[in-house]
ZAFI-742766 format. One record per residue (C-alpha): residue number from 1; x, y, z. Coordinates in pm, 1 decimal, padded with zeros to 6 digits, m for minus. Layout:
<recs>
REC  num         u         v         w
REC  NUM         X         Y         Z
...
</recs>
This chain:
<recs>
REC  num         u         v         w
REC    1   04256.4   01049.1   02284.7
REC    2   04033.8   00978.7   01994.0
REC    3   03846.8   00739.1   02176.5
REC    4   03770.7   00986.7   02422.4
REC    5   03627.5   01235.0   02144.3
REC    6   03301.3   01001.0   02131.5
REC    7   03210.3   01024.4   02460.6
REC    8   03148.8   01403.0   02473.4
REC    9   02785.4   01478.4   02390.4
REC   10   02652.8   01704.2   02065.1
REC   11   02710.1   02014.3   02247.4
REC   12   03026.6   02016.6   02406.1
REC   13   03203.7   01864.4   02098.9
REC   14   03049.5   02170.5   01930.8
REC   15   03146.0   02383.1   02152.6
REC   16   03492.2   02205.5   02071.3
REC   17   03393.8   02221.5   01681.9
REC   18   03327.7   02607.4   01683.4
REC   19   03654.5   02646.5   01904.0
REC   20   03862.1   02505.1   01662.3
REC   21   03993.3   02249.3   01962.0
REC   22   03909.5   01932.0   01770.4
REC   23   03764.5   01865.7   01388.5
REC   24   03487.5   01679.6   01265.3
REC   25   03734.8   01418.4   01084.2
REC   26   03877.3   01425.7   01481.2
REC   27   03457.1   01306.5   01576.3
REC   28   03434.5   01079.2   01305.8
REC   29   03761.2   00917.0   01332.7
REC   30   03687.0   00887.4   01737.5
REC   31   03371.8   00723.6   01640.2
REC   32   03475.2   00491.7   01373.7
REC   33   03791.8   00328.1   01623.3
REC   34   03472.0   00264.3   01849.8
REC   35   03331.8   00114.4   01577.6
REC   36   03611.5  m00110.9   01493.7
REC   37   03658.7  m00225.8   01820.8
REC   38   03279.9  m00298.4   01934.8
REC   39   03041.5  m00324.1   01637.6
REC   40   03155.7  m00680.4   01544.2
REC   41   03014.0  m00811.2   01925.4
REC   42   02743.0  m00554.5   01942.4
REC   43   02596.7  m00565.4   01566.1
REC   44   02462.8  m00249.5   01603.0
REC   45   02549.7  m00095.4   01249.8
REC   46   02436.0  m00344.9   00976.8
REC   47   02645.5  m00089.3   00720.2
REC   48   02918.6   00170.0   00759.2
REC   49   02934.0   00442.4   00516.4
REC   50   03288.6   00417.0   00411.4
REC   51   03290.7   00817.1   00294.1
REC   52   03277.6   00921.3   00651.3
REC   53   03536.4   01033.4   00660.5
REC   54   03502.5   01234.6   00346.9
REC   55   03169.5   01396.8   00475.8
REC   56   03377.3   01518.8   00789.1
REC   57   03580.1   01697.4   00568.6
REC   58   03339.1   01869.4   00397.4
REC   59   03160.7   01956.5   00762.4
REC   60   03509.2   02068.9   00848.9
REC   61   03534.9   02327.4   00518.7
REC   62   03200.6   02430.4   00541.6
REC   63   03237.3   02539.9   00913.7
REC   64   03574.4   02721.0   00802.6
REC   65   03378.2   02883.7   00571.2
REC   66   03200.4   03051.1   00837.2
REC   67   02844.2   02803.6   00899.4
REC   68   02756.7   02767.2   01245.7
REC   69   02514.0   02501.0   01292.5
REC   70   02561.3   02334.9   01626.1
REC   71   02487.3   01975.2   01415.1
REC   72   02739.8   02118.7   01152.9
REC   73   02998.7   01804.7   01140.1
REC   74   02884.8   01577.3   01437.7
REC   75   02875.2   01211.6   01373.2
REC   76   02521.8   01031.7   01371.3
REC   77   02389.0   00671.4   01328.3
REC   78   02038.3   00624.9   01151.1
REC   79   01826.4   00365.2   01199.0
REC   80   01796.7   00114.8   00883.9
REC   81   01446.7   00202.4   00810.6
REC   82   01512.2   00620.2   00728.9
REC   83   01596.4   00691.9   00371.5
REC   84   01923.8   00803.2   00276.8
REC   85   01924.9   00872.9  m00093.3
REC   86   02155.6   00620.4  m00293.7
REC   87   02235.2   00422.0   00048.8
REC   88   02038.8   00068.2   00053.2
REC   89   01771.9   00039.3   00299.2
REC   90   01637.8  m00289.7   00416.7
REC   91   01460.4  m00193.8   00730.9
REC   92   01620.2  m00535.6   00853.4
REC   93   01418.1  m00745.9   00627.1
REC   94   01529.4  m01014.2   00360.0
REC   95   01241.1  m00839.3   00184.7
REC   96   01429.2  m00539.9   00117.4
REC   97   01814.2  m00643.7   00167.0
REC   98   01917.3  m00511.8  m00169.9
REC   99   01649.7  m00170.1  m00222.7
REC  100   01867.0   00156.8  m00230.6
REC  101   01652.9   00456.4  m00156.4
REC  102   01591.0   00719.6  m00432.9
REC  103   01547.7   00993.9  m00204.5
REC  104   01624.6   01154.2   00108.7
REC  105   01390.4   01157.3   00427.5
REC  106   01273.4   01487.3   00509.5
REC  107   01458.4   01459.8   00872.1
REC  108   01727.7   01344.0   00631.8
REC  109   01723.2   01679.4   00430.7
REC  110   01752.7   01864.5   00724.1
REC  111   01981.3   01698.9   00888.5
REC  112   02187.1   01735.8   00543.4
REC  113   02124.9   02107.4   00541.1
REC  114   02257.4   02106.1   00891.1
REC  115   02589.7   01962.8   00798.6
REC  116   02548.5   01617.0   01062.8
REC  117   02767.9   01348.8   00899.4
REC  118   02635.6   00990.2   00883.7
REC  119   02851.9   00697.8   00977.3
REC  120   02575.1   00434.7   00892.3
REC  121   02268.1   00246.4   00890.8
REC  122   02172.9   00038.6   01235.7
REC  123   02009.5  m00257.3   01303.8
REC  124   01618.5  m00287.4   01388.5
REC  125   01342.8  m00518.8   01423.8
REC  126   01258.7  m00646.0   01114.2
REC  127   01009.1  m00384.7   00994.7
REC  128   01077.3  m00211.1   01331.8
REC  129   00865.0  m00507.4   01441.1
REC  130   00970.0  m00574.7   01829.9
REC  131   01112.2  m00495.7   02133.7
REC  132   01421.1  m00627.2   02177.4
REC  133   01605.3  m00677.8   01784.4
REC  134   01591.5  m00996.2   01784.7
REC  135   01380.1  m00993.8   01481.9
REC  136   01632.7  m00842.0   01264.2
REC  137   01680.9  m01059.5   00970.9
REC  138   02070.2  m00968.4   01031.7
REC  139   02129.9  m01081.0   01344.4
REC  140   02057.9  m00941.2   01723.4
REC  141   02218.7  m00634.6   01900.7
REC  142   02374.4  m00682.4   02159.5
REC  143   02312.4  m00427.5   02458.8
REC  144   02665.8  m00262.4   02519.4
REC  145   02632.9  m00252.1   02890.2
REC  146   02583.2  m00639.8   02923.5
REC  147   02597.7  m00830.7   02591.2
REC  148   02431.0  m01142.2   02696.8
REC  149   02107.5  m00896.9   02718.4
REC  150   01932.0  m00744.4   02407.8
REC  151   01970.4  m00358.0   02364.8
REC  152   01598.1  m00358.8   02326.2
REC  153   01408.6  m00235.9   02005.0
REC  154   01306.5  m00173.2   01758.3
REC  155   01532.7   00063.8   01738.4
REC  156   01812.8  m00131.1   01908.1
REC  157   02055.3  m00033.8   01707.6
REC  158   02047.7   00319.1   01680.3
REC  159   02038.1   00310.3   02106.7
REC  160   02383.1   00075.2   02126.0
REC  161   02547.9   00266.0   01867.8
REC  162   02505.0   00576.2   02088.9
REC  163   02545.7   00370.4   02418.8
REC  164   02897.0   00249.1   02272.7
REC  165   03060.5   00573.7   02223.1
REC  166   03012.5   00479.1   01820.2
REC  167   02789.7   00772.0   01751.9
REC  168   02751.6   01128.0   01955.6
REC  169   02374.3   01091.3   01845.9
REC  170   02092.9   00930.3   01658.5
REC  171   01794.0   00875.7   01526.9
REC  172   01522.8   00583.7   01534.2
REC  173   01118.4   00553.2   01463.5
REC  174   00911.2   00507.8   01781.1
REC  175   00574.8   00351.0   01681.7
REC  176   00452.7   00165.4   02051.8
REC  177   00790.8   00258.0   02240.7
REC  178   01086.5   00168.6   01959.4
REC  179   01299.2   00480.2   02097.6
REC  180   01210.5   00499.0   02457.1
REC  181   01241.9   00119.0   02553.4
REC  182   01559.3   00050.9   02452.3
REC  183   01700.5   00393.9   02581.0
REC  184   01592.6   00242.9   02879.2
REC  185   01740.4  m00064.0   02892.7
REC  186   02097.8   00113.0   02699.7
REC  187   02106.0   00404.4   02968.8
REC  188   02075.1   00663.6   02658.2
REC  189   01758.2   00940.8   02633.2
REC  190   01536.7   00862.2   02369.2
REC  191   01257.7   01113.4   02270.5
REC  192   00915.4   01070.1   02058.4
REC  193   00767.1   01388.2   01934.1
REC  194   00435.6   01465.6   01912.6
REC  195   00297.7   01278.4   01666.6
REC  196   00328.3   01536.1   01355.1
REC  197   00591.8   01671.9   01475.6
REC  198   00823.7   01561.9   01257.3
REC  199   00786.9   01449.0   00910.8
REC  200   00763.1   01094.4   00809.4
REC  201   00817.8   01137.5   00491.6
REC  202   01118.4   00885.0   00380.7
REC  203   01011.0   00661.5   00707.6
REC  204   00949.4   00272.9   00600.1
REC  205   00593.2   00278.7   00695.0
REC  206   00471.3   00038.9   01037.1
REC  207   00217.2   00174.0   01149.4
REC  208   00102.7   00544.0   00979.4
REC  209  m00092.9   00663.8   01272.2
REC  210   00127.0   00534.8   01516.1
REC  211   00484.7   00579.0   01345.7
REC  212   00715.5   00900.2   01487.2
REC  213   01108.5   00964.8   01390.8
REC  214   01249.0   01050.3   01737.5
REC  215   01626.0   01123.2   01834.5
REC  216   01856.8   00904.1   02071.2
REC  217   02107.0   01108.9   02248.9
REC  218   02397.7   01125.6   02583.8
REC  219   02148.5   01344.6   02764.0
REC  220   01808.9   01575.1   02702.0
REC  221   01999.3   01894.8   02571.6
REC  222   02165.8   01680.3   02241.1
REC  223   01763.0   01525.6   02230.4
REC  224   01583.8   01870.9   02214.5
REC  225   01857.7   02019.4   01979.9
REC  226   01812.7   01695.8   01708.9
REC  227   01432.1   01728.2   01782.1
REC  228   01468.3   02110.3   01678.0
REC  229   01668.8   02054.1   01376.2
REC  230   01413.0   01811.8   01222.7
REC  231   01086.2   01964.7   01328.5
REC  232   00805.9   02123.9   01103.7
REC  233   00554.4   02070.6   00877.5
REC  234   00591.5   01895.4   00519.7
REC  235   00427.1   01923.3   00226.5
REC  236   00545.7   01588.3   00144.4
REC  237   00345.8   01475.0   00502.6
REC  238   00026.4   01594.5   00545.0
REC  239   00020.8   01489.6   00898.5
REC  240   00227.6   01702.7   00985.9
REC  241   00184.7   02018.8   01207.9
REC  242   00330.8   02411.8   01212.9
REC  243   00538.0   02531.3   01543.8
REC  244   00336.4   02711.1   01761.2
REC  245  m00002.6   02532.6   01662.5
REC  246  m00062.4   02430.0   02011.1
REC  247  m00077.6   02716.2   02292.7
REC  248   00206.1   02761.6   02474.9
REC  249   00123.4   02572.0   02850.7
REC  250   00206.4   02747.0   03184.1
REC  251   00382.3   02564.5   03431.1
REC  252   00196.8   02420.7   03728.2
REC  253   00518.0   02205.3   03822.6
REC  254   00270.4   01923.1   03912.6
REC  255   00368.6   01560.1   03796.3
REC  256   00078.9   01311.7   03760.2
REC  257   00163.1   00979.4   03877.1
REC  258  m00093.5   00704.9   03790.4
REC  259  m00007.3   00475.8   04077.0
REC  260  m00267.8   00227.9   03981.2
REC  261  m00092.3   00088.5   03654.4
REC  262   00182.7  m00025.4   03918.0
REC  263   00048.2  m00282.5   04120.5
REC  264   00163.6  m00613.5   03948.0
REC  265   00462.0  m00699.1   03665.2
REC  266   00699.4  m00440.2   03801.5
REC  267   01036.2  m00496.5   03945.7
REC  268   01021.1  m00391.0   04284.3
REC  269   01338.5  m00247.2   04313.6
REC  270   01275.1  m00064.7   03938.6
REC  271   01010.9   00073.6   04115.2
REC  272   01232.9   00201.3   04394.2
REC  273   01457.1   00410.3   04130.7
REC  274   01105.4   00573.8   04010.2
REC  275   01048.5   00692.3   04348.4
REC  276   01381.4   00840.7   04403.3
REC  277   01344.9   01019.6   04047.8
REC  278   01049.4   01199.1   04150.8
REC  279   01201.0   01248.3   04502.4
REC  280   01418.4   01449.4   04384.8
REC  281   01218.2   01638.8   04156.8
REC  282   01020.4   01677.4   04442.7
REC  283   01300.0   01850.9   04647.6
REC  284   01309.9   02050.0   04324.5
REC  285   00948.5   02222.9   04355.4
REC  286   00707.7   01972.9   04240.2
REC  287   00398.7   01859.9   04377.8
REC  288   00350.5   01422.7   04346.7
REC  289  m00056.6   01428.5   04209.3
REC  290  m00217.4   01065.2   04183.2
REC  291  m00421.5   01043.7   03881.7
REC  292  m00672.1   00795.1   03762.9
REC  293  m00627.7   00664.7   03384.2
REC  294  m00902.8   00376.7   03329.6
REC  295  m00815.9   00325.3   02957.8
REC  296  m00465.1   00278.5   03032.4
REC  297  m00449.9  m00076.6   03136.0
REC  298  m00655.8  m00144.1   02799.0
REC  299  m00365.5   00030.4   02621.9
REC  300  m00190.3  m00250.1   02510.4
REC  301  m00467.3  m00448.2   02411.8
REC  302  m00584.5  m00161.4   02202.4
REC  303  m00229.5  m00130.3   02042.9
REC  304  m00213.8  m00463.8   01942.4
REC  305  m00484.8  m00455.0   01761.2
REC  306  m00494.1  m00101.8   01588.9
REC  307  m00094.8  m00182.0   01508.9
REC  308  m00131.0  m00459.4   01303.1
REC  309  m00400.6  m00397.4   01121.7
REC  310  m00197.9  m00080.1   00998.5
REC  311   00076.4  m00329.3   00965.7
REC  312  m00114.0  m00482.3   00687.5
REC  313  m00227.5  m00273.9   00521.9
REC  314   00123.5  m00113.1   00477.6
REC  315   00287.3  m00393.3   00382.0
REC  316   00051.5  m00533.0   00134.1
REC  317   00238.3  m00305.7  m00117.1
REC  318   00596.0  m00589.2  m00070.1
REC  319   00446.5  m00875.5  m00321.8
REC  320   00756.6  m00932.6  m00490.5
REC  321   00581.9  m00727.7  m00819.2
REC  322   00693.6  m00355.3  m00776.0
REC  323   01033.0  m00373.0  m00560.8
REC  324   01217.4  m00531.3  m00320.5
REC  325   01282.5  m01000.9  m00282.5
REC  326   01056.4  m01164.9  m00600.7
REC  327   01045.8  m01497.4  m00622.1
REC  328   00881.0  m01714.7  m00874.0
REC  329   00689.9  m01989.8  m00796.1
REC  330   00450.4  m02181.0  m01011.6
REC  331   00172.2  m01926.0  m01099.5
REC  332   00086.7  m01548.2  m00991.6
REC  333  m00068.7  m01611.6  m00648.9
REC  334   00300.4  m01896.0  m00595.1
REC  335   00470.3  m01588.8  m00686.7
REC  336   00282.7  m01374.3  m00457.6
REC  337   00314.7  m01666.8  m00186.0
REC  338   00678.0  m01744.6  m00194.5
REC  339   00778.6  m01419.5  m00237.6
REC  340   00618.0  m01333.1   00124.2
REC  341   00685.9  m01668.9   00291.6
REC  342   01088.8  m01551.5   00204.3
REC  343   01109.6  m01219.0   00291.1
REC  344   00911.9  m01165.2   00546.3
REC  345   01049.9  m01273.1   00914.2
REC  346   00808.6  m01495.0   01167.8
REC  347   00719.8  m01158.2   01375.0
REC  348   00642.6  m00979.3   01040.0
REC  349   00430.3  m01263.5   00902.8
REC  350   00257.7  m01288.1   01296.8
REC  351   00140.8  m00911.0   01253.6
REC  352   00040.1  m00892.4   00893.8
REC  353  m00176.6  m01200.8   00983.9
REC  354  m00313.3  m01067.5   01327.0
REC  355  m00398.0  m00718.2   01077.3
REC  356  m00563.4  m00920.6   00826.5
REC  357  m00764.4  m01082.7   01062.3
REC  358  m00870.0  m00797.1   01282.4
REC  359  m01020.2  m00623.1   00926.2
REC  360  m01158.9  m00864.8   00800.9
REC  361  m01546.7  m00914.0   00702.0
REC  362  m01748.3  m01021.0   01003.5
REC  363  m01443.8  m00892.0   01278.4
REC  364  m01365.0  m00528.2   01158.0
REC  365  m01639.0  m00416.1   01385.8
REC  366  m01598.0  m00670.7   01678.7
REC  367  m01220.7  m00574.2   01719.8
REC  368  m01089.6  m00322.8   01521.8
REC  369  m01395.7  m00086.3   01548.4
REC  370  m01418.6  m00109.8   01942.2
REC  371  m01038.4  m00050.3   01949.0
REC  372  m01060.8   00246.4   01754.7
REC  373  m01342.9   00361.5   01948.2
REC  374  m01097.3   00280.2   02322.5
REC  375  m00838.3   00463.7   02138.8
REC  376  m01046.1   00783.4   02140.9
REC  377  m01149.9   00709.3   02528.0
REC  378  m00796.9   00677.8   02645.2
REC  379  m00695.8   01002.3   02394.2
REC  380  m00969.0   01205.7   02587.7
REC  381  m00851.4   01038.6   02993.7
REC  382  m00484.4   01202.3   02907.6
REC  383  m00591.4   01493.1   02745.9
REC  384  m00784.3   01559.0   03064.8
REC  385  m00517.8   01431.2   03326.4
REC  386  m00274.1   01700.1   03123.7
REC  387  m00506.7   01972.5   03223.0
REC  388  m00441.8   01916.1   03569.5
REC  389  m00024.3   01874.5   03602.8
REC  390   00251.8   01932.2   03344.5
REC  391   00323.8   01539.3   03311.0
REC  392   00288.9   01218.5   03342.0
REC  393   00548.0   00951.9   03523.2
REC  394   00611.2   00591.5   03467.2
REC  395   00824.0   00406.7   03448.1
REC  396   00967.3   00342.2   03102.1
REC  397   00965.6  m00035.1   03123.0
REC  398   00880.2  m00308.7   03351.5
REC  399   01170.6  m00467.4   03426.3
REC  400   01569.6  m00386.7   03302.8
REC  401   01707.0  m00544.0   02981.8
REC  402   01605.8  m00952.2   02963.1
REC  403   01870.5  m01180.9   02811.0
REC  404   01877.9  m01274.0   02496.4
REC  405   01642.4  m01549.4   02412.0
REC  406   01488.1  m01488.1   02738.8
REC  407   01126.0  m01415.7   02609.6
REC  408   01073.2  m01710.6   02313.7
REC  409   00675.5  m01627.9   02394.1
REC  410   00530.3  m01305.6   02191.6
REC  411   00313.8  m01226.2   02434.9
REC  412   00592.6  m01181.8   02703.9
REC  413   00797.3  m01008.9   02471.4
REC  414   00446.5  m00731.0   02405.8
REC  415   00470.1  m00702.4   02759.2
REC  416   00744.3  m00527.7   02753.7
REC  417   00561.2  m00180.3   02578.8
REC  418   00299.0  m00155.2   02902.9
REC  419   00409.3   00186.3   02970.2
REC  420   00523.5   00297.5   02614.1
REC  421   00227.1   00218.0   02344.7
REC  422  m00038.9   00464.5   02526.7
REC  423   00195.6   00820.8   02412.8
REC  424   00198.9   00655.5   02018.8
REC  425  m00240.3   00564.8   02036.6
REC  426  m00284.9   00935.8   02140.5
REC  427  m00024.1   01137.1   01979.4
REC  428   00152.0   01252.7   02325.3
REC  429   00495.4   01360.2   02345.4
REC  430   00701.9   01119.2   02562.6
REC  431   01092.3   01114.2   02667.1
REC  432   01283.2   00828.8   02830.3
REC  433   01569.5   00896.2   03051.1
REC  434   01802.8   00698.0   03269.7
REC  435   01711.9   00655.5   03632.1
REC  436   01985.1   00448.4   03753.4
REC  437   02056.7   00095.0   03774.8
REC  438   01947.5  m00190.9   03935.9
REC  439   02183.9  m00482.5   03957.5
REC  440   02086.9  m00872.9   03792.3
REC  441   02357.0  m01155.9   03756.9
REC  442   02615.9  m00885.8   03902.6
REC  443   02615.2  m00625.7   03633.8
REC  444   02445.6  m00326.7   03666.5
REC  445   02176.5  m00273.9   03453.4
REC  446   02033.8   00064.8   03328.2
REC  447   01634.6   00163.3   03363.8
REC  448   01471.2   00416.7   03294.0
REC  449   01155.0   00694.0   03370.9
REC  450   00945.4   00817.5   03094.1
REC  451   00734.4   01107.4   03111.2
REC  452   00482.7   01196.0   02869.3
REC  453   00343.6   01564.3   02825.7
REC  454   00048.6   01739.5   02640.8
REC  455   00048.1   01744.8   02259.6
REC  456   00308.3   02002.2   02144.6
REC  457   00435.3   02039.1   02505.9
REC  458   00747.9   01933.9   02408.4
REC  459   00930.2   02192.7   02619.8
REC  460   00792.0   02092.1   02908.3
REC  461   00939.6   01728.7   02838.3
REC  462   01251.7   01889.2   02838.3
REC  463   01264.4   02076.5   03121.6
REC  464   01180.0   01823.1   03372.2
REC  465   01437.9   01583.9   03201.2
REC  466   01714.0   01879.7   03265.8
REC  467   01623.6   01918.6   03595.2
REC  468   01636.1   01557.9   03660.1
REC  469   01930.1   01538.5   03554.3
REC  470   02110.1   01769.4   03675.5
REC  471   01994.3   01638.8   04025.8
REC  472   02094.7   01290.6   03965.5
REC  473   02455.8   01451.3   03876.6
REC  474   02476.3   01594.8   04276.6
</recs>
C-alpha cells in the first residue's frame, strides 16, 4: 500500500489529501520506503532530510486547520544546487561539500508558504555542469528505468528521484537543457520557464543569463501547478518579470516543425516516435507547418561559448578565501591554485578554462563578441517563427539514454543538448514530455518531444502537452 502512495501524481494525492483518504506522513512515508529500497543503486538523493517525517506532520495540522493549498503536504526532491536555509548545499562539488545555506531560495519560500515537504537534496553535475551526472563529485545516477544508463543531467537526480516513485515532484535548474534532457531519457516531464519567470534568487549561479529553476513532474498538470506556485517577480532578482507582462497569444493550433535540424545524428526510430506525437496531435486539430531556423544549427556552438564564459566569471568568486574547500599551499596565488585544482571537478575546470579563454584580451571580440551577436540572430529567427504557429517541435534529444561511460569524449557528451540549448540563448519557454520508447539491449528506453513556445506563452506549452497526453493514454 504505501508503496503505491508514490506513484499517484501531485493532484490526485491531493485530491486524496483534501479528502482525508490518505495523510501527508502516509506520502512521505510511501516515498521514503522507495527511498530505502532504490536510492542506494540509483544515487539519486546525495542527503535525506531525516525530519520528513516531522514536516508531514505539520502539512498534516496545517491542512486540518483548514489551508488548502494543492502543494500543502506533498513530498518533493530539490536539486543540490537550490538553497534550503540551514541544509548544506554543495551543488555536487568538493568545493562546496560542507557550505550550509543561510537562506532560503525564493522558489524555496514559496514552496514553504505552500506547505510542500522536502525529503532531500539530489544529485547533479558538478556545478550543474553536464548532461548525464556523471560529473557529480558524489558519484553517478543511475537512470531508474535501466541502471547501466545515466539518468541524464544536470539535473539527474531530481528526474530519477521522481522516475523512482521516491518523490511525487521536483525541482531542478535548466541552463542548456538540465531539466528537459534527462526527463527525456527518465520518461518524467520536465519544464523550463521563460527565462524570468521564476526567481533565481538562492540558485548556485552557472550561467546568469542562461540559468532557469524549472519543475520535474508524473505528467504536465503536476508541471504547470509547481510552475504556478513559484512564479513572479523578485525584488531579490531583478531579472525577473510580472504575470501578464507578455500579451496573452491566440491560438492558431499550428505546430512549427523545423525539419531541417533532422537530417543527420538522430535515431531513426526516435524519429519515428516524433512523428507519431504530432500524428496524433494532428488528428487532434493541428496543422504540421515546416519552418526554416538558420541560426539553429549554430546553437550549440553559440552556447558553448556564451556558457562558459558566464561560467567563469561566476565561479571566480570559489578561491578558497570567502567560503567553501581552502587549502593552503605555499604562498597566496598556491593557495588560490590548490584550492581550485581540489575542488573543482575536470568538467568544471574544462569550462572555467574554455570562459577564461573566450574573454580574454585579443579573443573577447573574435569569439565571444560574434557569439553574442548569433545569439541575438537566432533570438530574432524564433521570435519570428512564433508569430506564425503556437510552437515549436523537436525532438528533446538525439538519441535515448547512453550507458554509463559511454561518451568519455566532451564533445560527444555536448552533443547531447542539440535540441535543448537554443530555448535557454533566447529566453523561450520549453517542456519535455515522454513520447514512448524505443527499445536498445532489450529494455525499453524512454524519449522524449520538446516543444518550445513564445516568451510568456507558457499556457500554450501546457496545453499541447495535455492534449498529447491524453491521446497517447487511448
Amino acid at each position: 500500500m504505501a508503496n503505491e502512495l508514490a506513484k499517484l501524481s501531485i493532484l490526485d494525492a491531493a485530491k486524496k489529501l483534501a479528502a482525508k483518504e490518505i495523510s501527508s506522513v502516509d506520502l512521505t512515508r510511501a516515498c521514503m520506503e522507495n527511498i530505502d529500497a532504490r536510492n542506494e543503486r540509483l544515487n539519486a538523493y546525495l542527503e535525506v532530510f531525516d525530519d520528513a517525517e516531522d514536516q508531514a506532520q505539520a502539512a498534516d495540522d496545517r491542512r486540518a486547520k483548514g489551508e488548502k493549498h494543492a502543494l500543502l503536504g506533498i513530498p518533493l526532491a530539490m536539486k543540490d544546487n537550490i538553497l534550503i536555509e540551514g541544509r548544506r548545499v554543495s551543488a555536487a562539488s568538493k568545493m562546496l561539500e560542507n557550505y550550509v545555506a543561510t537562506y532560503d531560495a525564493t522558489a524555496v519560500t514559496k514552496l514553504k508558504s505552500a506547505g510542500a515537504v522536502f525529503l532531500g537534496r539530489t544529485n547533479l553535475d558538478e556545478f550543474a555542469m553536464g548532461g548525464s551526472t556523471e560529473n557529480s563529485a558524489f558519484g553517478v545516477t543511475r537512470n531508474p528505468v535501466d541502471e547501466t544508463r545515466v539518468a541524464g543531467g544536470s539535473s539527474g537526480g531530481s528526474v530519477a528521484a521522481v522516475a523512482a516513485d521516491m518523490a511525487l515532484g521536483a525541482f531542478g535548474s535548466d541552463t542548456g537543457g538540465s531539466v528537459r534532457e534527462p526527463s527525456a531519457f527518465c520518461g518524467t516531464v520536465g519544464f523550463k520557464p521563460t527565462y524570468g519567470a521564476v526567481s533565481r534568487s538562492g540558485l548556485i549561479a552557472m550561467g546568469s543569463s542562461l540559468d532557469q529553476i524549472g519543475p520535474i513532474a508524473k505528467n504536465v498538470a503536476d508541471a504547470e501547478l509547481l510552475f504556478n506556485t513559484t512564479r513572479g517577480l523578485d525584488p531579490l532578482d531583478s531579472t525577473t518579470t510580472p504575470e501578464g507582462l507578455y500579451p496573452k497569444r491566440k491560438q492558431m493550433k499550428k505546430i512549427g516543425v523545423p525539419r531541417h535540424l533532422f537530417t543527420e545524428g538522430i535515431d531513426k526510430d526516435l524519429l519515428k516516435n516524433f512523428d507519431a506525437a504530432l500524428a496524433d496531435l494532428v488528428a487532434q486539430g493541428y496543422e504540421l507547418v515546416d519552418i526554416k531556423l538558420p541560426s539553429a544549427p549554430l546553437a550549440l556552438a553559440i552556447y558553448y561559448i556564451v556558457m562558459p564564459a558566464e561560467v567563469s566569471t561566476n565561479l571566480a568568486r570559489l578561491d578558497g578565501v570567502r567560503y567553501g574547500l581552502s587549502k593552503t599551499g605555499e604562498n597566496l596565488f598556491d593557495d588560490y591554485a590548490k584550492t581550485r585544482r581540489e575542488g573543482f571537478g575536470p568538467e568544471t575546470r574544462r569550462r572555467i578554462m574554455l570562459g577564461t579563454y573566450v574573454l580574454s584580451s585579443g579573443y573577447y571580440d573574435a569569439y565571444y563578441g560574434k557569439a553574442t551577436l548569433a545569439r541575438e540572430t537566432l533570438s530574432r529567427e524564433i521570435a519570428e517563427a512564433l508569430e506564425r504557429v503556437d510552437v515549436i517541435a523537436t525532438p528533446t534529444t538525439p538519441s535515448p539514454s547512453f550507458k554509463i561511460g559511454e561518451k568519455s569524449d566532451p564533445l560527444s557528451m555536448y552533443l547531447a543538448d542539440i535540441f535543448t540549448v537554443t530555448a535557454n540563448l533566447t529566453g523561450n519557454p520549453a517542456i519535455s514530455l515522454p513520447m514512448g520508447t524505443v527499445v536498445r539491449d532489450g529494455v525499453s528506453l524512454p524519449v522524449g518531444i520538446q516543444f518550445t513556445a513564445a516568451h510568456g506563452d507558457e499556457a500554450g506549452l501546457f496545453t499541447v502537452g495535455k492534449l498529447l497526453e491524453s491521446s497517447q493514454k487511448k
